[in-house]
C-alpha positions, 0 to 999 in steps of 0.5 A, a space after each residue: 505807812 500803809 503802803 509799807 510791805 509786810 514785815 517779815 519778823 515772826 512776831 510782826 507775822 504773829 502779833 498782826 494776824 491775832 489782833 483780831 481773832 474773829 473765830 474766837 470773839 477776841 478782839 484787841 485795841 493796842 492804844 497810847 494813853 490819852 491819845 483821841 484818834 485811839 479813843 476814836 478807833 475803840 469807839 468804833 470798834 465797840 459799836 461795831 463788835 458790840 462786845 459782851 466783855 470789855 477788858 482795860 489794862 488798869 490795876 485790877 484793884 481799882 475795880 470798884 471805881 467803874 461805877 464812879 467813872 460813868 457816874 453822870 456827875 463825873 467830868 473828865 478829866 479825873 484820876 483814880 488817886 492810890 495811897 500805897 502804904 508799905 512797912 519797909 518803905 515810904 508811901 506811894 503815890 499813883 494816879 490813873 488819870 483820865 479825860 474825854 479823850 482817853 481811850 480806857 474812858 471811852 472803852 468804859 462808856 461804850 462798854 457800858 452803853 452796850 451792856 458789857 460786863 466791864 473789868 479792870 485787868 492789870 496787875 494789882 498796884 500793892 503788888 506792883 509797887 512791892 515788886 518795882 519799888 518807885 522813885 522815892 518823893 516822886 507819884 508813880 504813873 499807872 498809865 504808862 507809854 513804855 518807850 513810845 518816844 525812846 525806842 531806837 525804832 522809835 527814833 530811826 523812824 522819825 528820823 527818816 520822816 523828818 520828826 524831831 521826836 516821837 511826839 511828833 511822829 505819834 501825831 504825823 502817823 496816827 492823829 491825823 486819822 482821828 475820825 475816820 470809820 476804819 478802826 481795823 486799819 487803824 489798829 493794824 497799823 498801831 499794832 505794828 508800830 507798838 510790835 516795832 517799839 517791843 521788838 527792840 526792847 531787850 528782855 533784861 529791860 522789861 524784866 527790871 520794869 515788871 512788865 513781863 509779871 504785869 502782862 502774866 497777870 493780865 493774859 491770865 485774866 483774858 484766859 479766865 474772860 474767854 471762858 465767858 461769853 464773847 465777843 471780848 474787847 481788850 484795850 490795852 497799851 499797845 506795847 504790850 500787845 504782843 505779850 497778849 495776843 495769846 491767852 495764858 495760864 495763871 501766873 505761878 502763885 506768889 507770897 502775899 504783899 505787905 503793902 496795902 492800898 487804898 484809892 480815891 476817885 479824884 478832881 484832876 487837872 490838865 496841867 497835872 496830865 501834861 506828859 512834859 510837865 506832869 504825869 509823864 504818859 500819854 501826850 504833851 499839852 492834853 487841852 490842844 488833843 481835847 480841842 481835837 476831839 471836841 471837833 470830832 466829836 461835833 462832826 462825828 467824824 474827820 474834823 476840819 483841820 482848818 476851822 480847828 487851827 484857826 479856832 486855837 489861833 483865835 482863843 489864844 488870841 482873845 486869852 492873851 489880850 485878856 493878859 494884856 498881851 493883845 496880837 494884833 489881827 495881821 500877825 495872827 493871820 500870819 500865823 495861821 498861814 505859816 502853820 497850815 503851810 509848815 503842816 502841808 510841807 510836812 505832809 499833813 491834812 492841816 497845822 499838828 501841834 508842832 506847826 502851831 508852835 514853830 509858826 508862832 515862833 516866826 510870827 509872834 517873836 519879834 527880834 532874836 528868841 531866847 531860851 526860854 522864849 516868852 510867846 513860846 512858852 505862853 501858848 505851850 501853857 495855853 495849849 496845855 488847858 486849865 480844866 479841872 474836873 468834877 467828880 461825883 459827890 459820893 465819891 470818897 475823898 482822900 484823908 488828907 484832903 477831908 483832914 484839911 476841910 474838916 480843920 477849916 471849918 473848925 477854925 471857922 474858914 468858909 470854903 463852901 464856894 470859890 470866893 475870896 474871903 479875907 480873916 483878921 487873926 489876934 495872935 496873942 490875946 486869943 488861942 483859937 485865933 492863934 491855931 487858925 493862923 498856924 493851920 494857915 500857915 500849915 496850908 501854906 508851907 504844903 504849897 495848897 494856894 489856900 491863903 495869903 498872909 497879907 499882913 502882920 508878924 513874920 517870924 520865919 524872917 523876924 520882921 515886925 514881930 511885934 505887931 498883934 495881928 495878922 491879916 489873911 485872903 484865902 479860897 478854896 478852889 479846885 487847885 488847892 485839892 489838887 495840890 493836897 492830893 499831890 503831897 498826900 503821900 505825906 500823910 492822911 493829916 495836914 500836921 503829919 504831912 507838914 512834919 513830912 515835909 519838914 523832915 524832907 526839906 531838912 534832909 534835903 539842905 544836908 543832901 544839897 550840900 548845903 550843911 553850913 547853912 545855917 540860915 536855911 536851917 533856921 529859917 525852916 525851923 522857924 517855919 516848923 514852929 509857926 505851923 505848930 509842929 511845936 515839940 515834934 521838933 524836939 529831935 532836930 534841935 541836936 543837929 541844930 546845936 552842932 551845926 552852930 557849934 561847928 560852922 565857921 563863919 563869923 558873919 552866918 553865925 552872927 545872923 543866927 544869933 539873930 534869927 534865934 533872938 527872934 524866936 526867944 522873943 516870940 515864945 508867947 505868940 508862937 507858944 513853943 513848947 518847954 520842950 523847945 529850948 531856943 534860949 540854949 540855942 541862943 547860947 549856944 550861938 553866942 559862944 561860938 561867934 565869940 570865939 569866931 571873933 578871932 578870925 576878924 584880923 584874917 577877913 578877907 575883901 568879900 566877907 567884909 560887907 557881911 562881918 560888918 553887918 555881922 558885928 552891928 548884929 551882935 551889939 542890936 542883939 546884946 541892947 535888946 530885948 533877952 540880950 541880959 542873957 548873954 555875957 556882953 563882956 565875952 564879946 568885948 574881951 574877944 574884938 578887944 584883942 582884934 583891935 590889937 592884931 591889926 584887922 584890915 582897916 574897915 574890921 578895925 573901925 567897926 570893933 574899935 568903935 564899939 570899944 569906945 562904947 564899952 569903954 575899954 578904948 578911948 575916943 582919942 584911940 578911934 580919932 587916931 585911927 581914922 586919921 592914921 588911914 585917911 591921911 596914908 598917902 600911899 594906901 588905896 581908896 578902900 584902906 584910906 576910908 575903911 576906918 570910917 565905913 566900920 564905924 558907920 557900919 556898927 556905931 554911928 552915933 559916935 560920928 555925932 557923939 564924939 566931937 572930936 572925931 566929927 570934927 576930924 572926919 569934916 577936916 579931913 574931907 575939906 582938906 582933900 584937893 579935887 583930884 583926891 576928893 573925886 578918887 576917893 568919893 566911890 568909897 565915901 558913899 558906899 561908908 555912908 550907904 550903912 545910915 538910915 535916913 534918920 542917922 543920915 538925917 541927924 549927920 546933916 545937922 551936926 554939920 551944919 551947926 559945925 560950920 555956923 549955919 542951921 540946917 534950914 539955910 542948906 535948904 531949897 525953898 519950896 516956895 521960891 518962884 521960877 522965872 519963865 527963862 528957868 521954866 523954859 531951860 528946864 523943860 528943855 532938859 527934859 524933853 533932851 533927856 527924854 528923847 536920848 532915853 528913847 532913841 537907846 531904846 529904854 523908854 518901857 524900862 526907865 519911863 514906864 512908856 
């Protein structure tokens, strides 16, 4: 690049002559955020200009944070975290984040070493936002790199240089002059590449995103700075250099903003600064660029490529046998010299990031690479970092955060340090006990990472709703305020966000296209009411009603019935609110699944499985607890007129047998069914066992109850020639899959006495000896079986070898 001719373009001609305006003390520094080798450049630049102002493209507002920022107790990386709060919109949330290696962080320490008056110069975020309403549900970047891996220059450029992308291209043009002394050079040549990346970006473009009203503001503000005293440095995003290489007047006067912002100094994260993953600016796996400046750093200057390389080599090593993934010594030299030999093909004084990932893809994988591939995407993690910052201790928090550490301590959860402390919880004997658990349960659902419920009820799910205590692991760590942070566009409170939230995945199985779930729905009201939200739910048990009333399928509303039985039941330990009527609801489902009871003769081969455990579920909600609620004969007149609309055969054993329960049919009705499809010689295998797979599914008992339809179903079965029997055996033990052991157990013995023996004679004896002639066939059956298994190569996944 620095052998290219000068471009001819005027605004190339303009922008480069004015990047330093020597006569006037200006001096510009076009940067891309995060990037080392411009954190470098304004490094130099400063020491050498000795500026009395430093300007940064950062909202304005954000001002009072600079004391905070250079506090000594500060430790990148951070962010300037913004709650932007609007009448008509939802809340906002932006971050400015910043690390070691940020050029504006750099800026404001060698500013400040040097005595500078520091200012922020970006347009005010209330009014950026009112302009440029953001995505909704999504954190909007300050810090912006617009069109820096987009652009059609972009693109054409790394097409010509063999890039893939302008990732790529940023690291084989500009970091590989991290360190060097020339820092006029160096911004030269960012300016042109940045004037490319403007020059071909319409105006329409940089209209509908505000940055023309943000570049106003700022060139008003350099105009205002320039009537101080100089030299004044301006860093900026290089994109917009070429709208303020010449100072303007103020912008026409605008109406005030309705929104209001408030912002936080914050702990952040490099995986939260991944330009791929996280923030979206800047560049991708921020702990490979801060390697590279600890390198620099420590050799005030050009760092040695190979000693970088080979130290990143090392450290993933170390961390991947630390996860039980050990590279052994030849592959990692390997891969040290395929990278530093894809760095120098390419043209590069050592392996860039790129090399390092496509070396590792040689080396480290073994045998042809999936999408995605494992080693891949363990060192792109590696690369990417860990650190979380520290800030000062009398920065402010955001409400959110301090709302959930002042909850903690209320429910008597330490979280003064890191470690892992575990809390019992009695549910239904203690109220605060009962709070402490929604509060957890709430922490949950935000997804913070604070606690573990180990043990005790599930209510969401219904299981073991019975027991009395819960058991919970939790910690407060660094990552559980970054993940408050990230939903603090929720609201100031851990109850408000959680209701947010709720409200949010609620439009969401509407938005999916998933309407008809009324598992989903339950189970998120389920979770709403385990976090206390309690009479806030109040307005979404309409839409709770009709979706039951209108949805379809027998087999999804017989699992609401069940879900909603749960709850019923749990009133007490969930203290849900009057307010609350879960028992309607449960009506509610009731009624409409015996309606749906007439869509049973029609139920098609795939929905069988789901019908017939949807039918036991009714029966299991019916016999238990609260089922004296519900009307039983609904359900017994609706399957009773199944019986007689010829169901296929499995739906007809399942309502028949509960027929004979309730005893509007006999058992002689049940035995001749079963024996009409078991003994139909032209009716395939599922026909022929169907009857028997629908009692066993929903009343088993009868099996064993009713003598004469054991009897039937054991001559039948040893009636069968060998032929028939081995036909018709696939089918017989998938029937048979629907008994517990117990049940299973329980067949085993009426068998047993059925055909004259006691259950003990079918019995291997435990105690019986082996002679050496079975001890040595047996062993080798086993090694026979082993070797096959290893020589197909399925010794990790059946022997655990």
């Amino acid at each position: 690049m620095d052998d290219d001719p000068p471009c001819a373009d005027p605004l190339f001609d303009r922008v480069l002559r004015r990047l330093t305006q020597a006569d006037r003390g200006l001096h510009f520094a076009p940067i891309r955020h995060h990037s080392p080798a411009c954190a470098w450049a304004v490094r130099q630049m400063i020491r050498d200009v000795r500026p009395r102002q430093v300007l940064i493209e950062t909202p304005s507002d954000f001002h009072e944070h600079i004391p905070a920022l250079l506090d000594p107790a500060t430790r990148p990386p951070v962010a300037i975290a913004a709650l932007i709060d609007h009448p008509q919109r939802p809340r906002v949330v932006a971050y400015a984040p910043y690390c070691d290696h940020s050029p504006e962080y750099v800026a404001l320490r060698e500013g400040a070493a040097q005595g500078a008056r520091l200012r922020f110069i970006d347009l005010p975020l209330a009014i950026r936002v009112e302009d440029n309403e953001p995505p909704a549900e999504q954190p909007l970047p300050l810090l912006e790199d617009p069109r820096f891996d987009s652009s059609d220059y972009v693109a054409d450029l790394a097409r010509r240089t063999g890039c893939r992308d302008g990732f790529e291209l940023w690291d084989h043009l500009f970091e590989r002059q991290l360190g060097g002394r020339d820092w006029r050079a160096f911004f030269e040549q960012v300016g042109a590449y940045c004037t490319g990346i403007r020059r071909t970006t319409g105006a329409a473009a940089i209209t509908a995103s505000g940055w023309d009203r943000r570049e106003a503001h700022m060139r008003a503000a350099l105009a205002e700075a320039m009537k101080d005293e100089g030299p004044v440095v301006v860093v900026i995003g290089g994109f917009h250099l070429a709208a303020l290489v010449d100072p303007g007047a103020p912008p026409p006067s605008r109406p005030g903003t309705r929104a209001t912002t408030r912002s936080y100094l914050i702990r952040y994260g490099y995986a939260a600064m991944d330009a791929l993953s996280g923030y979206a600016a800047g560049l991708p796996q921020p702990g490979y660029y801060a390697a590279l400046w600890q390198r620099a750093m420590a050799a005030d200057g050009v760092p040695h490529w190979h000693d970088a390389t080979l130290d990143l080599v090392t450290e993933f090593a170390g961390a991947m046998r630390a996860a039980g993934q050990a590279i052994p010594v030849p592959t990692q030299v390997e891969w040290l010299r395929l990278a530093e030999g894809l760095g120098t093909l390419r043209g590069r004084p050592g392996a860039f990031r790129h090399d390092l990932i496509d070396a590792a893809r040689s080396a480290l994988v073994k045998g042809e690479a999936g999408e995605p591939e494992a080693w891949t995407a363990r060192l792109i993690a590696f690369l990417r970092g860990s650190a979380l910052g520290e800030v000062p201790s009398t920065a402010l928090s955001l409400p959110l955060v301090d709302d959930a550490r002042r909850r903690a301590a209320t429910h008597r959860l330490e979280i003064d340090d890191t470690a892992q402390r575990r809390r019992k919880l009695d549910l239904r004997r203690k109220p605060a006990h009962l709070a402490a658990s929604r509060f957890l349960h709430a922490m949950a659902m935000l997804g913070t990472g604070f606690a573990r419920r180990e043990a005790g009820p599930d209510f969401v799910d219904g299981r073991r709703t019975d027991l009395l205590f819960e058991d919970w692991a939790y910690a407060w760590t660094p990552s559980v305020d970054g993940r408050l942070i990230e939903v603090s566009d929720l609201g100031d409170d851990v109850p408000t966000a959680c209701l947010r939230l709720f409200e949010r995945r609620w439009r969401a199985l509407s938005d999916d296209g998933r309407g008809d779930d009324l598992d989903g729905w339950l189970r998120l009201f389920a979770q709403g009411l385990v976090v206390g939200l309690g009479a806030k739910l109040t307005p979404f048990l309409a839409a709770l009603s009709a979706a039951i009333r209108s949805h379809g399928e027998f087999a999804a509303v017989a699992a609401a019935l069940r879900r909603l039985q749960v709850l019923a039941l749990s009133r007490g330990p969930l203290g849900i609110p009057p307010e609350i009527d879960v028992t309607d609801l449960l009506g509610t489902a009731y009624h409409r699944l015996v309606f749906l009871c007439d869509t049973l003769p029609q139920t098609p081969a795939d929905l069988v499985a789901a019908r017939l455990r949807g039918l036991r579920v009714v029966i299991e909600v019916l016999r238990g607890p609260g089922g004296e609620a519900l009307n039983p004969d609904l359900f017994d007149d609706a399957i009773d007129r199944v019986v007689d609309a010829q169901p296929r055969p499995e739906i007809l054993g399942a309502v028949l047998a509960l027929c004979v329960q309730s005893g509007r049919r006999s058992d002689a009705d049940l035995v001749a069914a079963t024996e009409g499809h078991f003994a139909g010689s032209l009716a395939s295998p599922e026909d022929r066992t169907g009857v028997v797979r629908g009692v066993l599914a929903t009343a088993p008992a009868l099996v064993w109850q009713v003598e004469a339809l054991l009897g039937s179903i054991d001559r039948l079965l040893t009636s069968l020639s060998e032929d028939d029997f081995l036909t018709l055996l696939p089918h017989l033990r998938l029937a048979f899959t629907a008994l517990s052991p117990g049940e299973t157990d329980r067949l085993a013995r009426r068998l047993a006495e059925l055909h004259g023996c006691g259950i003990a004679a079918l019995m291997p004896d435990p105690g019986a000896a082996w002679s050496p002639d079975d001890v040595r066939r047996a062993t080798l059956a086993d090694r026979a079986v082993r070797g096959s298994i290893a020589a197909d190569g399925l010794g990790t996944w059946l022997l655990g070898e």
